[in-house]
C-alpha positions as CSV (number, residue, x, y, z in Angstrom):
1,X,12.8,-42.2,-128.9
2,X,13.0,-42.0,-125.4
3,X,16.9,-42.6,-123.9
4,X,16.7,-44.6,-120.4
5,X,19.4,-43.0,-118.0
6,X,19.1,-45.2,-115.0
7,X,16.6,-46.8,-112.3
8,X,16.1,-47.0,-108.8
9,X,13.7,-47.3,-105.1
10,X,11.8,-44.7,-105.3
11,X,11.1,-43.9,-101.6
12,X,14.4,-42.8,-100.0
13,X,15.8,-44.5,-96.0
14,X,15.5,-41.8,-93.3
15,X,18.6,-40.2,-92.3
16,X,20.3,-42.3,-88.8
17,X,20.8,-39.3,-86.3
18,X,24.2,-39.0,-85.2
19,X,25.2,-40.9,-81.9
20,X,25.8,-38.1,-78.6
21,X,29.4,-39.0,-77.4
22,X,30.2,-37.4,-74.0
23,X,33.2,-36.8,-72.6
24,X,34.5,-37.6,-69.3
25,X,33.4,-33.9,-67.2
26,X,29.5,-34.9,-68.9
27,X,29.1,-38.1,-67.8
28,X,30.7,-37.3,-64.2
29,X,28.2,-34.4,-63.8
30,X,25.5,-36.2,-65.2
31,X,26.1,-39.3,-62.5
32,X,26.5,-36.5,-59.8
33,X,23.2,-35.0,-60.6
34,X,21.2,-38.6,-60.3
35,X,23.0,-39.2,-57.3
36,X,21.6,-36.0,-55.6
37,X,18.0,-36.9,-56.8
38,X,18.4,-40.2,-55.1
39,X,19.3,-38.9,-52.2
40,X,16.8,-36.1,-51.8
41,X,14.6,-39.0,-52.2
42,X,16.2,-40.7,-49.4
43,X,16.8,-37.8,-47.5
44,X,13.8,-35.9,-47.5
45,X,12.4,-37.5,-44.1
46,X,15.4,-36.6,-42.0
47,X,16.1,-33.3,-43.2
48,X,12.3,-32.4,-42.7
49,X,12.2,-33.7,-38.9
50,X,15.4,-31.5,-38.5
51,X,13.8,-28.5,-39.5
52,X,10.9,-29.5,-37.2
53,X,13.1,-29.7,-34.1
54,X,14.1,-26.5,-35.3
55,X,10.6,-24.9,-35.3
56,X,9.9,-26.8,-31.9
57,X,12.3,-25.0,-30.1
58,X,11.2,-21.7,-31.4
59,X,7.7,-22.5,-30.2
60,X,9.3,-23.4,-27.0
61,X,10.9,-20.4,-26.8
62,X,7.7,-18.1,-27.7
63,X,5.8,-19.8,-24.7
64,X,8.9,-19.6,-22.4
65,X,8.6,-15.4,-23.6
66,X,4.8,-15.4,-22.5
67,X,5.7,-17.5,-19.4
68,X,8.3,-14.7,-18.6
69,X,6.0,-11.9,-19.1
70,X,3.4,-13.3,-17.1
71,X,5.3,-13.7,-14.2
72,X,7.2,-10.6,-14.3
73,X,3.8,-8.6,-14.5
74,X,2.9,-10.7,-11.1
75,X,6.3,-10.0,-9.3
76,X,6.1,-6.2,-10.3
77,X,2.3,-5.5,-9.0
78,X,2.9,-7.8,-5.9
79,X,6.0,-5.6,-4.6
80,X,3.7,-2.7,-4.4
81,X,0.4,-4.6,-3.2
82,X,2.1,-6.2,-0.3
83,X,2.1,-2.3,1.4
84,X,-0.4,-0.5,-0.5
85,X,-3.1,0.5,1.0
86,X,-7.1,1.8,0.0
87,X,-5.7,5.2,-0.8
88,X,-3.2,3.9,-3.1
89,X,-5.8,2.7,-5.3
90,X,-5.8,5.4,-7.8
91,X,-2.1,4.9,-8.7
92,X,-1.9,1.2,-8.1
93,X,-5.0,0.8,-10.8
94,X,-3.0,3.2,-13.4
95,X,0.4,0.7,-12.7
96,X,-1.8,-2.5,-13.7
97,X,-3.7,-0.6,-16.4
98,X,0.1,0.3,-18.0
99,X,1.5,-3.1,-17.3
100,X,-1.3,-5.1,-18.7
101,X,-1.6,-2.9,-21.5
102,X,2.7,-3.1,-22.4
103,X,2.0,-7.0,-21.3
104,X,-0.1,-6.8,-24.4
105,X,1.5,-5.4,-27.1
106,X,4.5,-7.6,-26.3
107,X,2.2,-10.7,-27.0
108,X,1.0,-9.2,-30.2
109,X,4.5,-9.1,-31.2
110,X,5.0,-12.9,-30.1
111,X,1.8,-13.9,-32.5
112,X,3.2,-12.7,-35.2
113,X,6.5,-14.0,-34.8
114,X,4.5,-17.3,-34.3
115,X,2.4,-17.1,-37.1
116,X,5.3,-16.4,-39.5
117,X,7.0,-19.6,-38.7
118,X,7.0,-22.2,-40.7
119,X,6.7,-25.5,-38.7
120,X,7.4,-28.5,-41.3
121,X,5.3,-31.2,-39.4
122,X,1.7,-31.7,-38.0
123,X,2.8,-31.5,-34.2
124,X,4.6,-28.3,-34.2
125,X,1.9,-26.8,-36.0
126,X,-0.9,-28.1,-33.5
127,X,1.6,-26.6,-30.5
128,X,1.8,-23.7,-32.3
129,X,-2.0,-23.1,-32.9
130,X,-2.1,-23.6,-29.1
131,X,0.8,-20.9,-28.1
132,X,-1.1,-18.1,-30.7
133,X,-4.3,-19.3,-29.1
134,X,-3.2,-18.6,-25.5
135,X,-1.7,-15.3,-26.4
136,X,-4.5,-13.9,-28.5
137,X,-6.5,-14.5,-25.1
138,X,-4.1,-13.5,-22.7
139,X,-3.7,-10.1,-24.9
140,X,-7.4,-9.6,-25.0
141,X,-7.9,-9.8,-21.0
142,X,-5.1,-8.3,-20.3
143,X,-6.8,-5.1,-22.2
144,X,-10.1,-5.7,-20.7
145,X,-8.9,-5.3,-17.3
146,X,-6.8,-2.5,-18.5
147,X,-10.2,-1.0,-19.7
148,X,-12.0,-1.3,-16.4
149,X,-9.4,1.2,-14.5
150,X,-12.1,1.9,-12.2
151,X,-12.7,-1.6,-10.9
152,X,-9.2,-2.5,-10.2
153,X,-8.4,-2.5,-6.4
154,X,-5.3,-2.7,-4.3
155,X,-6.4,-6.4,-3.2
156,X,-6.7,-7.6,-7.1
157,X,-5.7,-11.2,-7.3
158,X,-2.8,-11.3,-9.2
159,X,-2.5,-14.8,-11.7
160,X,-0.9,-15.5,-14.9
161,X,-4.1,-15.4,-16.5
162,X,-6.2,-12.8,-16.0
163,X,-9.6,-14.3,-16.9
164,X,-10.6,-17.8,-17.3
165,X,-11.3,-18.3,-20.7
166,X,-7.2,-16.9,-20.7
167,X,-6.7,-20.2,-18.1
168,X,-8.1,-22.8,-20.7
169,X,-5.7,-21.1,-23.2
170,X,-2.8,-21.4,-21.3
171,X,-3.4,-24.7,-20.0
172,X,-3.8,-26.1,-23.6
173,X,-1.0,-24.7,-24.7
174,X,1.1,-26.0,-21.4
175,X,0.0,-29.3,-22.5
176,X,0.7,-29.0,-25.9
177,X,4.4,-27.8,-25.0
178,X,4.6,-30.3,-22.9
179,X,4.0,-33.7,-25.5
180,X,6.1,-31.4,-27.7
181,X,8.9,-31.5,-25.5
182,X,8.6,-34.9,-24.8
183,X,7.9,-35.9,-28.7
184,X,10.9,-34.5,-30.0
185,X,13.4,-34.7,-26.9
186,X,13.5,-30.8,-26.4
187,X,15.4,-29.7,-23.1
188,X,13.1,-27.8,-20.7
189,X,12.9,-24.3,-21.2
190,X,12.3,-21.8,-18.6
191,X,10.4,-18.0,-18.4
192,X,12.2,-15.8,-19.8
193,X,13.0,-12.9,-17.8
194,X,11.4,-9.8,-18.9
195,X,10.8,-6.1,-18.0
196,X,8.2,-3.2,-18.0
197,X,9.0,0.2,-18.5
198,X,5.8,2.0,-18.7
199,X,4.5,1.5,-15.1
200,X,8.0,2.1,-13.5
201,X,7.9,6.1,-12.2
202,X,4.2,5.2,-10.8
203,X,5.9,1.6,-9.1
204,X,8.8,3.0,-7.9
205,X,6.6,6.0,-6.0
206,X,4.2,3.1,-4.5
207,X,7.6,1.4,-3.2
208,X,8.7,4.1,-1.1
209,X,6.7,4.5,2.4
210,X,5.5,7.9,2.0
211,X,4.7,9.8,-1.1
212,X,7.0,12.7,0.2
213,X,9.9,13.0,3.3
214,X,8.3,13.6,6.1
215,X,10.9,13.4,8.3
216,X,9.3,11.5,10.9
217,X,9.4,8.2,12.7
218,X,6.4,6.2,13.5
219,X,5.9,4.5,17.4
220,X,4.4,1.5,17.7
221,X,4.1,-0.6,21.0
222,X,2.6,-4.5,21.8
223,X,3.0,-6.4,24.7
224,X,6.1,-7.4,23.4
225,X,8.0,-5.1,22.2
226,X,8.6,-1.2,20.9
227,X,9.2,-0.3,17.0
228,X,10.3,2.5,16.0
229,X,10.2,2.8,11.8
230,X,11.9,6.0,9.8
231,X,8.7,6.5,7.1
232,X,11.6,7.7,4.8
233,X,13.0,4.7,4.2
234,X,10.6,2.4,5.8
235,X,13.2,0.6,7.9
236,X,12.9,-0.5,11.5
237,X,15.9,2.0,13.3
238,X,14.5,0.3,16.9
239,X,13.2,-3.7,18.0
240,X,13.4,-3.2,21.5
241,X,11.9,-5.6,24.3
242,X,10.1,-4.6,27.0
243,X,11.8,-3.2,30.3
244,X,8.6,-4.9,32.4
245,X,7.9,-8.2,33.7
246,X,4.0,-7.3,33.1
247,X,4.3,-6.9,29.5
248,X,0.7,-7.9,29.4
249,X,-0.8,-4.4,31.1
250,X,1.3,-2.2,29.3
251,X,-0.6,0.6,27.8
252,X,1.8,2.9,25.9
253,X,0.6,6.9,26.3
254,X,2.4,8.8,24.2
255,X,6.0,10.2,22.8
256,X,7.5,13.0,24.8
257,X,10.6,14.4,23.4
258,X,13.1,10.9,22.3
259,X,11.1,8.7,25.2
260,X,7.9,6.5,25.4
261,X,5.0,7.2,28.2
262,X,3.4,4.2,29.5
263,X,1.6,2.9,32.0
264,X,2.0,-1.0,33.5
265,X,-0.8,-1.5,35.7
266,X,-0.5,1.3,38.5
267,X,3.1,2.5,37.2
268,X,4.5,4.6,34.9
269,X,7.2,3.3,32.8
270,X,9.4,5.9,30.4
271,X,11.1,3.7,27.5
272,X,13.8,5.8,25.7
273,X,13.5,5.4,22.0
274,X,17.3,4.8,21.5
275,X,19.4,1.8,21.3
276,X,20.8,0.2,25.3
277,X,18.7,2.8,26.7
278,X,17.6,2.2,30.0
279,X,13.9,2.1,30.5
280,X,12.5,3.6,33.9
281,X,9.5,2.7,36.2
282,X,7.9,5.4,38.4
283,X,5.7,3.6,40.9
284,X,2.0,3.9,42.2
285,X,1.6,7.3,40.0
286,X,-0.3,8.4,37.0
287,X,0.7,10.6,34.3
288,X,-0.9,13.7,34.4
289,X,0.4,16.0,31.4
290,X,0.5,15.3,27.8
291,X,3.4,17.9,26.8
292,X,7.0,18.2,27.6
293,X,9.4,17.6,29.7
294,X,9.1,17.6,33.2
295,X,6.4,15.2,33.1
296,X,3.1,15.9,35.9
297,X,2.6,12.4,37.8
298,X,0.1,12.2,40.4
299,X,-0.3,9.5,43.4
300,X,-3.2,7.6,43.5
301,X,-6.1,8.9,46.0
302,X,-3.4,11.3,46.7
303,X,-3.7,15.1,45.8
304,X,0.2,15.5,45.6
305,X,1.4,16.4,42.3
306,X,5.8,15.9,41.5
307,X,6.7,16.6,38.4
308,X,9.6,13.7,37.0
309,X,11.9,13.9,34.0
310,X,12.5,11.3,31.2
311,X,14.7,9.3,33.6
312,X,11.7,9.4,35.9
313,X,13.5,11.4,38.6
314,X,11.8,14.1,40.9
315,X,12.2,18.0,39.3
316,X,11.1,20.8,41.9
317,X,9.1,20.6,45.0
318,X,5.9,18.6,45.4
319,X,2.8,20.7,44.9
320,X,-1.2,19.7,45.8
321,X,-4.1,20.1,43.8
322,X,-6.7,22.5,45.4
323,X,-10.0,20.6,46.9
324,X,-12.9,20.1,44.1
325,X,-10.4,19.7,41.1
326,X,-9.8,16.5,39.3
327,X,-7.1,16.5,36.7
328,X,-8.1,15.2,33.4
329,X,-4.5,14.0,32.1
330,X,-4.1,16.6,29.5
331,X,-1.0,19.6,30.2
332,X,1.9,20.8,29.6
333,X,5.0,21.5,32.3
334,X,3.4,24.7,33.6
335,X,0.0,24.6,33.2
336,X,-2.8,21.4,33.7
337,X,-6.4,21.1,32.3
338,X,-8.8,20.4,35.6
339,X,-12.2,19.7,35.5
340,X,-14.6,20.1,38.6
341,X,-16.2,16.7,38.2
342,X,-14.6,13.4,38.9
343,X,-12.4,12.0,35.8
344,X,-14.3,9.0,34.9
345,X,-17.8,11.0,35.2
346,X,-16.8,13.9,32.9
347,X,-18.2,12.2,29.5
348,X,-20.2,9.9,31.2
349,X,-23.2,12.6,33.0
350,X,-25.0,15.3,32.3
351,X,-24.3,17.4,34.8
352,X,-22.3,20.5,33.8
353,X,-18.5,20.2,34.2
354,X,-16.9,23.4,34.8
355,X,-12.9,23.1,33.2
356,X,-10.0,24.9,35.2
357,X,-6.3,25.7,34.5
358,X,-3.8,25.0,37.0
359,X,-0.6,26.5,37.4
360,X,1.2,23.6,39.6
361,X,3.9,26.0,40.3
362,X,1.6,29.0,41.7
363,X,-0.6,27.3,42.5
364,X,-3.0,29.7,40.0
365,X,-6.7,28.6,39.1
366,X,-8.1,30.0,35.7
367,X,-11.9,29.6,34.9
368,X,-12.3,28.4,31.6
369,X,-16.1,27.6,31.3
370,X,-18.6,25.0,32.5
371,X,-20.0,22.6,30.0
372,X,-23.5,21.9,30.3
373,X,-23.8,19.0,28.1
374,X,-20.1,17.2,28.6
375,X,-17.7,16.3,25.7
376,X,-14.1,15.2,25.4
377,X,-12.1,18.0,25.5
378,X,-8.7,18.6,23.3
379,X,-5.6,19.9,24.5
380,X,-2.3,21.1,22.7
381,X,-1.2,24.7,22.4
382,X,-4.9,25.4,23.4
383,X,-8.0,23.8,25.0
384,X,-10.8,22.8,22.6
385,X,-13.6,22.1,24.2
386,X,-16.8,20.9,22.5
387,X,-20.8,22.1,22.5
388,X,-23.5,23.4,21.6
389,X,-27.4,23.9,22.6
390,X,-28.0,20.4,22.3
391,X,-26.6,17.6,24.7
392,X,-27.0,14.9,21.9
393,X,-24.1,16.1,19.6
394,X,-21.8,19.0,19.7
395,X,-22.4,21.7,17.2
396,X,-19.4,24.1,18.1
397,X,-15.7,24.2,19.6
398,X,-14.9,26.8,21.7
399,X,-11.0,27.7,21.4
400,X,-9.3,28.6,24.8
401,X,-5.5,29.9,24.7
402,X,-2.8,28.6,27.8
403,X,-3.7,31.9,29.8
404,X,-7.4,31.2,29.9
405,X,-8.8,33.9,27.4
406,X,-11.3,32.6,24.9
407,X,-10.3,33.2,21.2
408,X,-12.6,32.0,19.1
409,X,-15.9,29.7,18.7
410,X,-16.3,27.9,15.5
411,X,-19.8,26.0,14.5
412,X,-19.1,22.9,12.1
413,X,-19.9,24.1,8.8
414,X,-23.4,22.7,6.7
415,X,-24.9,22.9,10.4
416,X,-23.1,19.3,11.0
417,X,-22.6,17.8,14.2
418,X,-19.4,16.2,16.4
419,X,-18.6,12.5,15.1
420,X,-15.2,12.2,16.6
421,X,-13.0,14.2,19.0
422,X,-11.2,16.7,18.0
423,X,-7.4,16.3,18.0
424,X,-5.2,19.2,19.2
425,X,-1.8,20.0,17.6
426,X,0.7,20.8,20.0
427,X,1.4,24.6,19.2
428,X,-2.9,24.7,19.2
429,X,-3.1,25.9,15.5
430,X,-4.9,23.3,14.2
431,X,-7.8,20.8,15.3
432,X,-8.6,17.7,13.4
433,X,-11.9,16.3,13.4
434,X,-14.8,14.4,12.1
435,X,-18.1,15.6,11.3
436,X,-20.8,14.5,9.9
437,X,-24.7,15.2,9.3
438,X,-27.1,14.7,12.4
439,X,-27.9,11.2,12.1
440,X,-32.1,10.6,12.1
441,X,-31.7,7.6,14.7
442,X,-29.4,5.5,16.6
443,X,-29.6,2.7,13.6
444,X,-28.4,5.9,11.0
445,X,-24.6,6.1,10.5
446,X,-24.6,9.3,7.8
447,X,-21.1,9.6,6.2
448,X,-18.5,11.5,8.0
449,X,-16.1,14.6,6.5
450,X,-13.1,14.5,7.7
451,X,-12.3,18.5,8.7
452,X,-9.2,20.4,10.0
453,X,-9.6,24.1,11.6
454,X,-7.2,27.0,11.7
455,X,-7.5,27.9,15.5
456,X,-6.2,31.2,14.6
457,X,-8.5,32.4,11.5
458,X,-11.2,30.0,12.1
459,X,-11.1,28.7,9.0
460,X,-12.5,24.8,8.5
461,X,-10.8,22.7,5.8
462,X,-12.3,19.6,4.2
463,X,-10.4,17.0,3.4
464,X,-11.2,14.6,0.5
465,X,-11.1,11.2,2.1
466,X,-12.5,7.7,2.1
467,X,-15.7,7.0,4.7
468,X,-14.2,5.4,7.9
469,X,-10.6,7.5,8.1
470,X,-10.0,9.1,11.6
471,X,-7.4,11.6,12.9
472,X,-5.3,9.8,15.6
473,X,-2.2,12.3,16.2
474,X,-0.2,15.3,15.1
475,X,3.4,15.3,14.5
476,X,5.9,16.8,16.8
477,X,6.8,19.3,14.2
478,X,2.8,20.1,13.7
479,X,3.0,19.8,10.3
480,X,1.3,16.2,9.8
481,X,-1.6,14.9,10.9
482,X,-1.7,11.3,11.4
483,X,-4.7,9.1,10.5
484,X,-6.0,5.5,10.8
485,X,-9.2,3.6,8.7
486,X,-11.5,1.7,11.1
487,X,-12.7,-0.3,9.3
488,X,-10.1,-2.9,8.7
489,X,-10.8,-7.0,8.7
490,X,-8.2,-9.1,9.6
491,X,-8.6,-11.4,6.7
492,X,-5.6,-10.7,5.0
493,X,-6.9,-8.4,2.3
494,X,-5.7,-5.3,3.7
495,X,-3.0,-4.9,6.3
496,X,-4.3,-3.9,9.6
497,X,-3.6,-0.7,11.1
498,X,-3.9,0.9,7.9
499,X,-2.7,4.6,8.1
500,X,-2.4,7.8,6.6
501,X,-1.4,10.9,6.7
502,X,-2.3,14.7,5.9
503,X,0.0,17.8,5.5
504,X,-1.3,21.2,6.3
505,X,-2.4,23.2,3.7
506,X,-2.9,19.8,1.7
507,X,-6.5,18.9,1.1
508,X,-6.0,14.9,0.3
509,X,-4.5,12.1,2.5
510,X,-2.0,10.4,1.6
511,X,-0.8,6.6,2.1
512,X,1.9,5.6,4.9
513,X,3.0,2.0,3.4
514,X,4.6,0.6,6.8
515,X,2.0,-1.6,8.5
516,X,2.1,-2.2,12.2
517,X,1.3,-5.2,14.3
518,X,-2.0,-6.3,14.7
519,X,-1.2,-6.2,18.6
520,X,0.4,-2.5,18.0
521,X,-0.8,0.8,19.5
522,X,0.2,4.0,17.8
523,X,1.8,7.0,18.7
């Protein structure tokens, strides 16, 4: 028999989970956390444009940097290439090769700043694009030109961008800074200034006048005015106007001692190189001696001779010039060069010119030689005179000393012949000149070397220069030879009067970085 305990559903209710009760801090942090959702939501848009502006003004601030080196690459070249001159180009290409090239890395350093940025919006980004784009261009032809040392000259044109694909960079990316700017209310920016360090010894030599101290003051005399300019410092130590109410038909000579020679139409006039000096006029004379003080003067169609001193007053007794001698302007206080042929037919015939020595104050007469084919003599602590066995070019210098003894004759070396005249140092121990290869015909201009000569070894240096250079004058000290190019345009690309200068013993000119005025002579 079965016993029935009890009865009941079979299928049991689920379990009712137990209700989550929070307290007070829970339901406060919870209503926190919903309220920072919403406003993330809401917020999103300005906090984004914030960070934008941010970016914006970084970009503004990377092209401002590029502006900056741009332009501080311009200002350094152009301070040297306002004075530097055709034999400056050796240093002035290796300053623009080490600017552009520091130039360069410094933009390389601004792309990547750039291109770590984060920008936020479309319109930063595009501006940005356009900043690395003008860089990366500018970088890359500022190497190029870097790379081509041996094209860069002293008249470069100097712009912000060095090529023209580096222009359509920059002006995109001017433009894009500019709606930039204007899009999100950004304050104009400036370049920023910058500097360059690796060019700065090479600069900073191209700045000063000379390369070394020479010690010396250049002369230079218009119709206007004398300047006198220290080529240590390159300042002007004397403006001075004029002492002449013919400015017009002065025609300065040469410096004796502290004082100007000149000559105003059929006067001499002695300008003293000094500050309230008085200048003095010599009437119906002309200058006879090219050395020292007392100065030769001569009457004109008159065969007196006075000698004058820097004030132009009379020194000594009047003395005449023996019959058949014309005096050819070249001398010194005790002795003249005379030639037996009129002055103004010396160069110009073929007869033969016998030269002379005078004494003015014995009265003496010393043979020197006659030339049969005539060339411009040289005069300085000896004569020079030119020849040779041809009258077409001279081929030789004979070397004379002040007592009339022959020292020395030279030939040009590589059989060359004369292609300028020679210049005469004033204690005679050196002669500059030009020579050149026999040109085939009139039409043929073969290049020129420029060539100095030890009078007293007879020893010929040649001097690495540029076609067209040509020794002018020696310094009073006889250490400096002072040259000029010829072939200058006055078009601006090159200053006019464009000198140099050589040092004895030295076997490469040098650049003086003072340019006269166009209207200037030189002494």
């Amino acid at each position: 028999m079965t016993d029935t305990i009890g009865w009941g559903e079979v299928d049991e209710r689920p379990r009712r989970l137990p209700m989550v009760r929070l307290n007070r801090r829970r339901r406060v942090a919870l209503l926190v956390v919903a309220a920072l959702v919403a406003g993330g939501v809401v917020g999103w848009p300005p906090f984004r444009s914030w960070r934008a502006d941010e970016a914006a003004r970084q970009v503004q601030r990377l092209w401002a940097r590029m502006q900056g080196l741009d332009n501080q690459r311009i200002q350094t070249l152009a301070a040297v290439q306002r004075t530097a001159g055709s034999l400056d180009r050796v240093p002035f290409a290796r300053a623009v090769a080490a600017v552009d090239t520091e130039e360069a890395a410094d933009l390389d350093r601004l792309v990547r700043q750039a291109r770590s940025m984060r920008t936020w919006t479309n319109d930063v980004t595009v501006a940005r694009k356009a900043v690395v784009a003008a860089m990366v261009t500018q970088a890359k032809a500022l190497r190029a030109q870097a790379g081509g040392l041996v094209a860069i000259s002293i008249d470069l044109p100097l712009t912000t961008s060095v090529d023209e694909t580096a222009s359509a960079a920059d002006d995109e990316a001017s433009v894009a800074i500019d709606r930039l700017q204007s899009h999100r209310h950004l304050l104009p920016v400036g370049p920023v200034t910058a500097h360059f360090a690796a060019a700065a010894g090479v600069i900073a030599a191209l700045l000063r006048p000379t390369d070394e101290l020479l010690h010396l003051r250049l002369v230079t005399s218009g119709s206007n005015a004398t300047v006198v300019t220290d080529l240590d410092t390159g300042k002007v130590v004397l403006d001075r106007a004029l002492d002449t109410n013919d400015s017009v038909a002065w025609q300065p000579g040469r410096v004796v001692g502290n004082t100007l020679v000149g000559a105003v139409d059929a006067d001499v006039l002695f300008v003293p190189l000094t500050p309230g000096g008085a200048a003095h006029l010599v009437a119906n004379v002309s200058v006879q001696s090219s050395l020292g003080s007392p100065i030769w003067v001569q009457p004109f169609l008159d065969r007196t001779l006075r000698a004058v001193d820097l004030d132009g007053r009379r020194v000594g007794r009047a003395v005449t010039l023996p019959p058949g001698l014309t005096l050819t302007a070249m001398g010194t206080p005790t002795v003249l060069l005379a030639a037996s042929a009129p002055a103004d037919a010396v160069t110009q015939t073929d007869n033969p010119t016998t030269y002379y020595l005078f004494h003015p104050r014995t009265g003496r007469v010393t043979k020197l030689a006659t030339a049969t084919c005539p060339q411009l003599p040289s005069f300085g602590g000896v004569v020079v005179l030119p020849g040779g066995p041809k009258c077409d070019y001279a081929t030789a210098l004979d070397i004379y000393d002040l007592s009339g003894r022959r020292t020395r004759t030279v030939t040009f070396p590589r059989n060359d012949v004369m292609a300028s005249p020679p210049v005469c140092s004033d204690d005679g121990a050196h002669v500059a000149l030009l020579t050149s290869p026999r040109p085939a015909s009139e039409s043929v201009d073969p290049p020129a070397v420029l060539r100095v000569l030890d009078t007293r070894t007879g020893v010929w240096t040649a001097v690495h220069a540029p076609r067209d250079w040509v020794p002018l004058e020696w310094s009073s000290d006889n250490r400096t030879l002072l040259v000029q190019q010829t072939s200058n345009l006055l078009d601006g690309s090159q200053q006019f009067g464009e000198l140099g200068y050589l040092r004895v013993g030295d076997t490469t000119l040098h650049s003086i970085r003072v340019a006269p005025d166009a209207g200037d002579f030189l002494s």
